[in-house]
C-alpha positions in Angstrom: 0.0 0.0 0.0 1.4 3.1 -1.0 2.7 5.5 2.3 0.1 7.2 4.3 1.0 11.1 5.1 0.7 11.8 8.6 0.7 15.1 10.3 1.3 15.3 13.9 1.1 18.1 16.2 1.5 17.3 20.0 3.6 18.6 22.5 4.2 15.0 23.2 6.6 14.4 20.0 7.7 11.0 18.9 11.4 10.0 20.0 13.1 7.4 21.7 13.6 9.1 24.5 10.6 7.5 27.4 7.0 7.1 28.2 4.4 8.9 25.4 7.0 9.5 23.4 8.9 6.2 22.8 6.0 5.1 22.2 4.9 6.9 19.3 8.2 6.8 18.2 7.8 3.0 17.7 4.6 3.1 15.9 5.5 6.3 13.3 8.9 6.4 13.2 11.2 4.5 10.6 8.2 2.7 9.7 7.1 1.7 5.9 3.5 2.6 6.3 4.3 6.0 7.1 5.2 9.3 6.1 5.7 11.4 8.9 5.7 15.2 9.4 5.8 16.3 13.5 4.6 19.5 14.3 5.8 20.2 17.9 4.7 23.5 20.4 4.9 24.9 23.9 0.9 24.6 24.7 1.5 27.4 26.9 1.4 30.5 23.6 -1.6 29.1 22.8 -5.3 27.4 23.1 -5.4 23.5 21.8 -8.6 23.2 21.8 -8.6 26.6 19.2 -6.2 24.5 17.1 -7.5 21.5 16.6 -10.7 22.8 16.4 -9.6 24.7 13.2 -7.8 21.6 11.9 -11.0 18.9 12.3 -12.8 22.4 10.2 -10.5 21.6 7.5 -9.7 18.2 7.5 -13.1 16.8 6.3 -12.2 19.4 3.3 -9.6 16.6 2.3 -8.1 17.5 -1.4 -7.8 21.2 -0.6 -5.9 23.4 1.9 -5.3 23.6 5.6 -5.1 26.8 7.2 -3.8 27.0 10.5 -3.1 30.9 10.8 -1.0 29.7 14.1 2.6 30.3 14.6 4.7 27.6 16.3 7.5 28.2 19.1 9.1 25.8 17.1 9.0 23.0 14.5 10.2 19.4 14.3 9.9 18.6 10.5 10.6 14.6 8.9 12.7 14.5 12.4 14.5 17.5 12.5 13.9 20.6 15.1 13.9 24.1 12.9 13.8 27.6 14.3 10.4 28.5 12.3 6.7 28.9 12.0 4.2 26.1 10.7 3.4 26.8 7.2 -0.2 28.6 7.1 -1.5 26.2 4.4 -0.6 22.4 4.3 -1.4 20.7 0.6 -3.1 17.2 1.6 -5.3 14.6 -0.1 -7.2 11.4 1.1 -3.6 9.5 1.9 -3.4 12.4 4.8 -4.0 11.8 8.3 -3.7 14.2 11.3 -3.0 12.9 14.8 -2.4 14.1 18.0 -2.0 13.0 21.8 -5.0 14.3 23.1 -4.5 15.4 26.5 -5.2 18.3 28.3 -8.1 20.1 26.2 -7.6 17.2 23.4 -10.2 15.7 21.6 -11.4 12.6 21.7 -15.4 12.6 21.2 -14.1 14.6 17.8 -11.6 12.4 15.7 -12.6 9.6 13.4 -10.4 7.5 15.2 -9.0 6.9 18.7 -6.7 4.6 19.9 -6.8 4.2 23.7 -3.8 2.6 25.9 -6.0 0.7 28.2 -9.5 -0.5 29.0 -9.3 1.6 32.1 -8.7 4.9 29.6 -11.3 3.4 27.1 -13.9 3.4 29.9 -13.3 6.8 31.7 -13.1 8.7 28.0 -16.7 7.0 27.5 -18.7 5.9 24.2 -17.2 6.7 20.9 -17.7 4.8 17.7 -14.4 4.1 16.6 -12.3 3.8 19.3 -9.7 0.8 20.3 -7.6 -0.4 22.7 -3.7 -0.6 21.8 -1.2 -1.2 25.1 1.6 1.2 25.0 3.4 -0.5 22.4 6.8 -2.5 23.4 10.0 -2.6 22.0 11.5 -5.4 19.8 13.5 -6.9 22.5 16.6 -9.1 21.7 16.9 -11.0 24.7 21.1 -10.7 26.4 22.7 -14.2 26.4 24.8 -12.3 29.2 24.0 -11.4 33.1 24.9 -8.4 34.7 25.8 -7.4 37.2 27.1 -10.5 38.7 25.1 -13.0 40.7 25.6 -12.8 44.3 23.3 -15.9 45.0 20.5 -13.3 46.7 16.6 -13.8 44.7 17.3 -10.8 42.6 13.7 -8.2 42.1 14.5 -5.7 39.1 12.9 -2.8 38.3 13.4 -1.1 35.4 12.0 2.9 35.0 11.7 5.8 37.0 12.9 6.4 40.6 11.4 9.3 41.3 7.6 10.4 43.1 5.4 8.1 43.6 7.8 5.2 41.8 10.7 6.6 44.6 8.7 6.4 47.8 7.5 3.2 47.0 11.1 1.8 45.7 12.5 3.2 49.1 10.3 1.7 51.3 11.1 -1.5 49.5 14.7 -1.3 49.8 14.7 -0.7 53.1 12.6 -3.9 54.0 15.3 -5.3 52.1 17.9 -4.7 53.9 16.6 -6.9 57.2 16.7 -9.9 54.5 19.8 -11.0 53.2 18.7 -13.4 50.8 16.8 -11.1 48.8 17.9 -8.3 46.7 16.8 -5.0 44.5 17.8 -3.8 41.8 16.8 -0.6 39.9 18.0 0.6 36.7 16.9 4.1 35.8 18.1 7.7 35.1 16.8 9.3 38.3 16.0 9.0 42.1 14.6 11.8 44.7 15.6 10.0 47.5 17.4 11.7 50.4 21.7 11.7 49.9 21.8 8.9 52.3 20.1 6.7 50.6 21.5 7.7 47.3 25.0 6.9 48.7 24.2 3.4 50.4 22.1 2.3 47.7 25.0 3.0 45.1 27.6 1.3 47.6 25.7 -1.5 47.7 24.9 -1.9 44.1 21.2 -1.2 44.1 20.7 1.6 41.9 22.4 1.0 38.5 21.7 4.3 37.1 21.1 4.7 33.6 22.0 2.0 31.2 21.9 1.5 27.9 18.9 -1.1 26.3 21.8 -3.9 25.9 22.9 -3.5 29.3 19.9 -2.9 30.9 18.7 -6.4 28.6 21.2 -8.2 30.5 20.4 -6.8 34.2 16.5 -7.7 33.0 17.8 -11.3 31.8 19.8 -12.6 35.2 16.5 -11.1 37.7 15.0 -14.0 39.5 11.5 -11.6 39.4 10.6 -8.5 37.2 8.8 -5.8 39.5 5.9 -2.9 38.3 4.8 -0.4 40.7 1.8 1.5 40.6 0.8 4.0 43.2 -1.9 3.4 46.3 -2.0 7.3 46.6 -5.4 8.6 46.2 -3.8 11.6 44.2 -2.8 9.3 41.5 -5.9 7.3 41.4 -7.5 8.3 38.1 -3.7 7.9 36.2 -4.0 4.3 38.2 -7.1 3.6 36.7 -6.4 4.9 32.9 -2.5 4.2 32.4 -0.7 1.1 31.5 2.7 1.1 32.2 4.9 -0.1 29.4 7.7 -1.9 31.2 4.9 -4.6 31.8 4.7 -5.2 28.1 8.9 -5.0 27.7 9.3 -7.4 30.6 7.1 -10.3 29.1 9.8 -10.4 26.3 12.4 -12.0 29.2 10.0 -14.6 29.9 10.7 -13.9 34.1 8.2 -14.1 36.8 6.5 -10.6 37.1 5.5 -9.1 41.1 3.0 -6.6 40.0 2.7 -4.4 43.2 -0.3 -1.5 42.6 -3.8 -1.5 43.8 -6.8 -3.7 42.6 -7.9 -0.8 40.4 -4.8 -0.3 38.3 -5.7 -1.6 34.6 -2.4 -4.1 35.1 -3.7 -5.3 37.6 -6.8 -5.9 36.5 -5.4 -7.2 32.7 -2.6 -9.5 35.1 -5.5 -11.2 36.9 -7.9 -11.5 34.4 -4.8 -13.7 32.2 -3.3 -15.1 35.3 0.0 -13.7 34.2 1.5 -12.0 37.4 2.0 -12.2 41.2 -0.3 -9.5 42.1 0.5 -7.4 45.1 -2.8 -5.1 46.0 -1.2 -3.8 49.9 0.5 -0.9 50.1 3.1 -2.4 52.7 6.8 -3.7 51.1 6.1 -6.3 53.1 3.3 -7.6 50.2 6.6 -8.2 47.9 8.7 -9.7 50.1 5.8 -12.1 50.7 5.4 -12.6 46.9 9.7 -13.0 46.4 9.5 -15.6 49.4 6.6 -17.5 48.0 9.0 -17.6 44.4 11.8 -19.0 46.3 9.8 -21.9 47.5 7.7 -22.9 44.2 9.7 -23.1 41.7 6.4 -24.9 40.1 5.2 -21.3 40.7 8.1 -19.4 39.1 8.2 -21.9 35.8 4.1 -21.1 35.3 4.8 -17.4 35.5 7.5 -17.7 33.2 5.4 -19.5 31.0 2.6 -17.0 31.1 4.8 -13.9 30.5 6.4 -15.7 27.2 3.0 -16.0 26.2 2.0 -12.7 27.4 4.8 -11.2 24.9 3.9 -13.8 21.9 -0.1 -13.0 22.1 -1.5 -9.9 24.1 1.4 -7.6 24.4 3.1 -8.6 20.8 4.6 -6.0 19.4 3.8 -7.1 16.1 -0.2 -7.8 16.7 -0.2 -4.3 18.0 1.5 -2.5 15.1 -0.7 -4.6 12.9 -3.8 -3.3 15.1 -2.3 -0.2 14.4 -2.2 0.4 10.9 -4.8 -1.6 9.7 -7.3 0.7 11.4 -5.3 3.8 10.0 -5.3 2.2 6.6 -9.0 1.6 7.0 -9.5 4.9 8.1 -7.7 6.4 4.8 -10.2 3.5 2.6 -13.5 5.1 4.3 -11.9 8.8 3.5 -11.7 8.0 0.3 -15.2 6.6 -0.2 -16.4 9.9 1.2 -17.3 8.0 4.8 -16.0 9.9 7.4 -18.2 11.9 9.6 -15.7 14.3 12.0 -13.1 14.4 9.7 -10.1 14.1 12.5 
């Protein structure tokens, strides 16, 4: 099929960098299906909702002009940031697209088609006649024949991501339970931590927080863990985000094929989506003390650990398959381009 053109304007741009955007960035980005043009902006300098609204005008106009009128702090175009404005009209036809990350005064009840990162999100956005559920979507993962660091002969928890808010307190707590077992261990590979000094400095001395590292190294920490950890957030504050995100290390740890300790409340759409295939120890107390429970019980079943090892190889083969959900992907873009063309579409996003 020949490229579709797609113009997207988020603040939220596609790059391998984390969260949103690595995401995108693995659905759009180096991609056959797709010809990509980014249009990114500080939301700040202007309204949205005033945007968009003028795009979805001329959108269903497909074959003429778009005419924005806005000017842009700056512009990332085919992958490549440029000190200028966004042209004021865009040539397009029926093989264009326009896509955004709607957040913040975005637009969901609007476009033709949505594509939702959970149930949890699909249910709290409500009704809308085109929308699907796509989990944040993994990377290709080339499992490392190699361990690191070392194995010390401790049942080794890694966590993989962010160190930092809710993530931090929760990590902290944990490691400090920890410390009053000496057969178990935690590691944590990510670029930052807002713990106290203290605990920066003994959790670097005793090799607990491996900083940073890059995908082939942190592969290799991933391959020699005994159990792959998630951690969602029991604060009320985060509740909604609970109920609406899925986190995407769930999806890159299935491709390691390693018992997962999924430690969040019993409202967290992984939580729900791990129980409902049986595919994770899930940990619904707020207390460390639920993990260490769920490590011990590992230790002493290895029956146990082979059946989640089992389920999280087909986790990564079936549900969270990067390849089913890049098909998902573009065959309902590539639908949506067919019914353009046939004059079907009704908001014209």
């Amino acid at each position: 099929m020949e490229k579709i053109r797609v113009i997207f304007i988020s603040s939220v741009r596609p790059e391998p960098t984390s969260a949103g955007q690595i995401i995108l960035y693995r659905h759009f980005c180096n991609r056959p299906e797709f010809d990509l043009e980014v249009y990114g902006f500080e939301p700040t300098k202007f309204s949205f909702r005033m945007l968009l609204r003028r795009l979805l005008g001329k959108i269903a106009q497909f074959g003429g002009i778009f005419e924005t009128l806005v000017n842009f702090a700056w512009v990332l175009w085919k992958g490549r940031w440029i000190d200028e404005n966004l042209p004021t009209k865009i040539e397009c036809d029926q093989k264009t697209i326009v896509g955004t990350v709607a957040h913040g005064d975005g637009f969901y009840a609007a476009c033709d088609l949505a594509f939702c990162t959970s149930d949890g999100m699909q249910e709290e956005l409500g009704p809308h006649p085109n929308s699907h559920v796509i989990y944040p979507m993994p990377g290709w993962h080339k499992v490392s024949e190699k361990r690191f660091p070392p194995a010390t002969g401790k049942f080794r928890i890694v966590y993989v991501g962010a160190a930092e808010g809710f993530y931090g307190r929760m990590l902290r707590s944990l490691m400090h339970e920890l410390a009053k077992r000496p057969v178990l261990e935690l590691i944590i590979v990510g670029p930052h931590s807002d713990w106290p000094e203290e605990d920066k400095t003994v959790a670097r001395e005793k090799g607990t927080c491996l900083g940073f590292q890059p995908p082939e190294k942190a592969a290799a920490v991933l391959a020699g863990a005994d159990a792959l950890l998630v951690v969602m957030s029991f604060e009320r504050e985060h509740e909604l985000f609970m109920r609406t995100s899925f986190t995407t290390k769930f999806l890159d740890y299935s491709a390691f094929a390693k018992p997962v300790i999924l430690w969040g409340p019993n409202y967290c759409t992984p939580s729900r989506l791990a129980k409902r295939e049986e595919a994770a120890l899930v940990v619904e107390t707020e207390s460390p003390e639920g993990v260490i429970a769920a490590a011990k019980k590992l230790m002493d079943n290895p029956i146990e650990v082979e059946r989640l090892s089992a389920a999280s190889r087909r986790l990564s083969q079936t549900v969270f398959s990067p390849d089913r959900l890049q098909g998902i992907f573009v065959g309902e873009i590539e639908e949506l381009v067919q019914q353009s063309s046939r004059g079907g579409m009704d908001n014209g996003g």
